[in-house]
NUVO-256539 format. One line per 2 residues: their letters; for each residue x, y, z of N, C-alpha, C, CB. Coordinates in nm, 3 decimals. Glycine has a CB too. Example, Ala and Ser with C-alpha at 12.3 -4.5 7.8 and 13.67 -1.06 7.14 Angstrom:
<recs>
AS	1.319,-0.569,0.780,1.230,-0.450,0.780,1.320,-0.330,0.780,1.131,-0.447,0.905 | 1.285,-0.225,0.708,1.367,-0.106,0.714,1.290,0.003,0.787,1.408,-0.060,0.572
</recs>
This chain:
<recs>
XX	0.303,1.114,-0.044,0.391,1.002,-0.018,0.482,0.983,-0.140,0.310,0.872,0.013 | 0.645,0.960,-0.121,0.691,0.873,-0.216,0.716,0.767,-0.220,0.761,0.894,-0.251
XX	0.773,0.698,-0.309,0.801,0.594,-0.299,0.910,0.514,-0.225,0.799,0.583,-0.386 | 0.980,0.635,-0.216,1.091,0.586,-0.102,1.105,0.596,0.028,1.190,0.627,-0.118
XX	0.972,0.704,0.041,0.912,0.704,0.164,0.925,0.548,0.278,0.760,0.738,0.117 | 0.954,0.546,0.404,0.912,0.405,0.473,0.841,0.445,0.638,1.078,0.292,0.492
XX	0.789,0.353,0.688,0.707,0.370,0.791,0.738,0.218,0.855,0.545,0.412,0.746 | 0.717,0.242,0.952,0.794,0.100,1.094,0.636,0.000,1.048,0.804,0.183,1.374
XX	0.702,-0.086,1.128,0.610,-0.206,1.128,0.481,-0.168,1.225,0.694,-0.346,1.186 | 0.452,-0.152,1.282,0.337,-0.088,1.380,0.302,-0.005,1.284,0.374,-0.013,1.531
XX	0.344,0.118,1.220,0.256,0.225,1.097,0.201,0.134,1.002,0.360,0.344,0.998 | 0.251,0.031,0.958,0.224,-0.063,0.867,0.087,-0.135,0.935,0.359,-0.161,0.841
XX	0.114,-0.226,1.006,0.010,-0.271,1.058,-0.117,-0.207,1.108,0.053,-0.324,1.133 | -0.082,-0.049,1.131,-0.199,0.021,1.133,-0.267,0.093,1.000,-0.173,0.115,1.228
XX	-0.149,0.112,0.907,-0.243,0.147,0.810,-0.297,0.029,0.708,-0.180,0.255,0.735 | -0.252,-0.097,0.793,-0.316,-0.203,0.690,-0.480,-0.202,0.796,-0.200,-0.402,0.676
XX	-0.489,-0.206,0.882,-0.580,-0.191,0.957,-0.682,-0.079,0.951,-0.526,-0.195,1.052 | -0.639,0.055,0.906,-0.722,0.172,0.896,-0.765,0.105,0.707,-0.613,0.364,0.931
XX	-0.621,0.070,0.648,-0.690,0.053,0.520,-0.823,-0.035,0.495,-0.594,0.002,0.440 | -0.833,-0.165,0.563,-0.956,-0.302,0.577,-1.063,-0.190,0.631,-0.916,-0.470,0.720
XX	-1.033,-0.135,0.745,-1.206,-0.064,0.767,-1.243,0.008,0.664,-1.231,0.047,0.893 | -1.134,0.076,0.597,-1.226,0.180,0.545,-1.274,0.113,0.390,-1.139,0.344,0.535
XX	-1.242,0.026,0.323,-1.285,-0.070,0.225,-1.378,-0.138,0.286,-1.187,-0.156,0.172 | -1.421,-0.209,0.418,-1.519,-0.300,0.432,-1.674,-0.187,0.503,-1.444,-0.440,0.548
XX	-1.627,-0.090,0.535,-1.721,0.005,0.504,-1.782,0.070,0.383,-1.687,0.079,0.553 | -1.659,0.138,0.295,-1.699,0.164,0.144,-1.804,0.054,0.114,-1.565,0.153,0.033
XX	-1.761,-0.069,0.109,-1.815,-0.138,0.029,-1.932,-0.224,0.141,-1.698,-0.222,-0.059 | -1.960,-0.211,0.234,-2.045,-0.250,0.313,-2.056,-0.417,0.335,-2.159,-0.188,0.266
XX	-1.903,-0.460,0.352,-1.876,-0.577,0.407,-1.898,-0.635,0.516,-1.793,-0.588,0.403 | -1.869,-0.805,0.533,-1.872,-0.819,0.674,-1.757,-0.905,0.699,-2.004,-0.875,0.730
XX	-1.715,-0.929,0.860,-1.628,-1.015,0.852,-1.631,-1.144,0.753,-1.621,-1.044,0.968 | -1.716,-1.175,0.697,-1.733,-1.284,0.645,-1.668,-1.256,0.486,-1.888,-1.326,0.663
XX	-1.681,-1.139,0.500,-1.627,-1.106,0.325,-1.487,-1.043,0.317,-1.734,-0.981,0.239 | -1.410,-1.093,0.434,-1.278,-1.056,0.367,-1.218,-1.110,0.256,-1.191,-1.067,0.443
XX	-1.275,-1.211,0.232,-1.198,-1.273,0.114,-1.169,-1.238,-0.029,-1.246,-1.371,0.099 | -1.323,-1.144,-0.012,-1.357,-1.064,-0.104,-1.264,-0.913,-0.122,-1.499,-1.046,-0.075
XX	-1.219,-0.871,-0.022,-1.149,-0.775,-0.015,-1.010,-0.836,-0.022,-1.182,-0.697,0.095 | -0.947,-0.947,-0.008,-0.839,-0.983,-0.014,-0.749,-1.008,-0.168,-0.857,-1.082,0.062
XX	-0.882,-1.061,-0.201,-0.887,-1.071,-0.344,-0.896,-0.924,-0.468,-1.015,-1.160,-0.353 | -0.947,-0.855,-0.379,-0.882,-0.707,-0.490,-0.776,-0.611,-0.439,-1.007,-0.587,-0.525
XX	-0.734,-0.722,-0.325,-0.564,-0.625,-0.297,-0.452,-0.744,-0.399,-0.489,-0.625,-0.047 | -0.517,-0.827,-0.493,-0.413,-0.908,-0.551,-0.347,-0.838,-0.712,-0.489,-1.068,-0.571
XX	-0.249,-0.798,-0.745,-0.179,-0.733,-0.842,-0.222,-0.834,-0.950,-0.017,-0.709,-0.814 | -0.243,-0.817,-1.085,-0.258,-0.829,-1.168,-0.236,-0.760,-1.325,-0.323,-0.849,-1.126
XX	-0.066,-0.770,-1.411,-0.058,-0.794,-1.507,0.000,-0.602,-1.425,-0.182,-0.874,-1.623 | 0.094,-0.615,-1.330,0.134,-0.481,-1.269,0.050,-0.364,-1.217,0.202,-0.427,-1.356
XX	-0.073,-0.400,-1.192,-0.168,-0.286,-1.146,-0.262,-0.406,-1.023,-0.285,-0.200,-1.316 | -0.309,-0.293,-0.936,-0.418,-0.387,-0.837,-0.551,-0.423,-0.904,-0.467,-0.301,-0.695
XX	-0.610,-0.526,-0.903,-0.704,-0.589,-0.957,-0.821,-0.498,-0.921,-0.709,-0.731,-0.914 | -0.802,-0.441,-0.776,-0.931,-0.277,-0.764,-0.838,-0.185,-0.750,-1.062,-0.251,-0.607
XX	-0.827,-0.093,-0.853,-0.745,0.052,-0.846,-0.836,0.117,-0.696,-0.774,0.176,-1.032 | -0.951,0.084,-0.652,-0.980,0.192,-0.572,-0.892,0.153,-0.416,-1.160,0.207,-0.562
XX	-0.915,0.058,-0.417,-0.828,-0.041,-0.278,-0.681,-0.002,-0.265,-0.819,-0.230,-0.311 | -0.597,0.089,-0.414,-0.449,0.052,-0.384,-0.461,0.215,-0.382,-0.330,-0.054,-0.506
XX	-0.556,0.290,-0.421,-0.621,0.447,-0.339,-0.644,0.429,-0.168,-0.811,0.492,-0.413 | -0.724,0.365,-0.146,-0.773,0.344,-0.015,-0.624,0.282,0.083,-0.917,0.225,-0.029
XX	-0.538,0.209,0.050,-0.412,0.189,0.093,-0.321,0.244,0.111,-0.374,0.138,0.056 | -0.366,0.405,0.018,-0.233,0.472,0.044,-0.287,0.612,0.120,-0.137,0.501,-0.112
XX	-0.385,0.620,0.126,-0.486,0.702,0.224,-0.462,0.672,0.354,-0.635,0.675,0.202 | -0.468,0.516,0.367,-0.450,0.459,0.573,-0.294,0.474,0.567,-0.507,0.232,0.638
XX	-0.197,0.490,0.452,-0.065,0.510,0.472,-0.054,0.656,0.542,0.013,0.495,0.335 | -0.097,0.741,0.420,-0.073,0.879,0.503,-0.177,0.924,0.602,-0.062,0.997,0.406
XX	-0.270,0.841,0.657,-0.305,0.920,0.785,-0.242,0.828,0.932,-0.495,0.937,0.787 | -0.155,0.750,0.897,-0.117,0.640,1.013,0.006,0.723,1.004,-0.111,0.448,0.985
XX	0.105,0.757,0.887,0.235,0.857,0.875,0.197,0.989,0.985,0.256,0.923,0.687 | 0.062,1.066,0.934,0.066,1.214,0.968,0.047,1.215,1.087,-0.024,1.306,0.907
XX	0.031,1.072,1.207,-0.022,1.046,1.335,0.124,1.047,1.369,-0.124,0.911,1.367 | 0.278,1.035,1.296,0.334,1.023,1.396,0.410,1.176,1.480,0.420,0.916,1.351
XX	0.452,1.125,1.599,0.555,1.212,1.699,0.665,1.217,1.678,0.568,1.183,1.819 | 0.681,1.338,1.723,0.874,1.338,1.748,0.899,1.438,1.659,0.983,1.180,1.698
</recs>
């Protein structure tokens, strides 16, 4: 991926969606603990407060990208 890379709103919403499972699995969450996961997608001092989450975000980017047609 670059950075100038872009993906539609539906790729977005799915790789924000592939991204939450695969963090509330890693980390063996429950619905009850999103908050907890919400809270280490928050930037702090220019970096994500969990480097592994802004890994795991760009992972559901490129497999929601490599899903598309056309």
């Amino acid at each position: 991926m670059n950075p100038t890379d872009t993906i539609t709103l539906i790729e977005g919403y799915d790789a924000m969606r592939v991204f939450l499972e695969t963090v509330s699995l890693r980390l063996g969450k429950t619905d009850e603990e999103v908050d907890f996961i919400v809270g280490g997608l928050k930037w702090a001092d220019g970096a994500p407060v969990d480097p592994a989450m802004w890994q795991d975000w760009l992972a559901a980017v490129q497999i929601t990208c490599s899903c598309r047609t056309g």
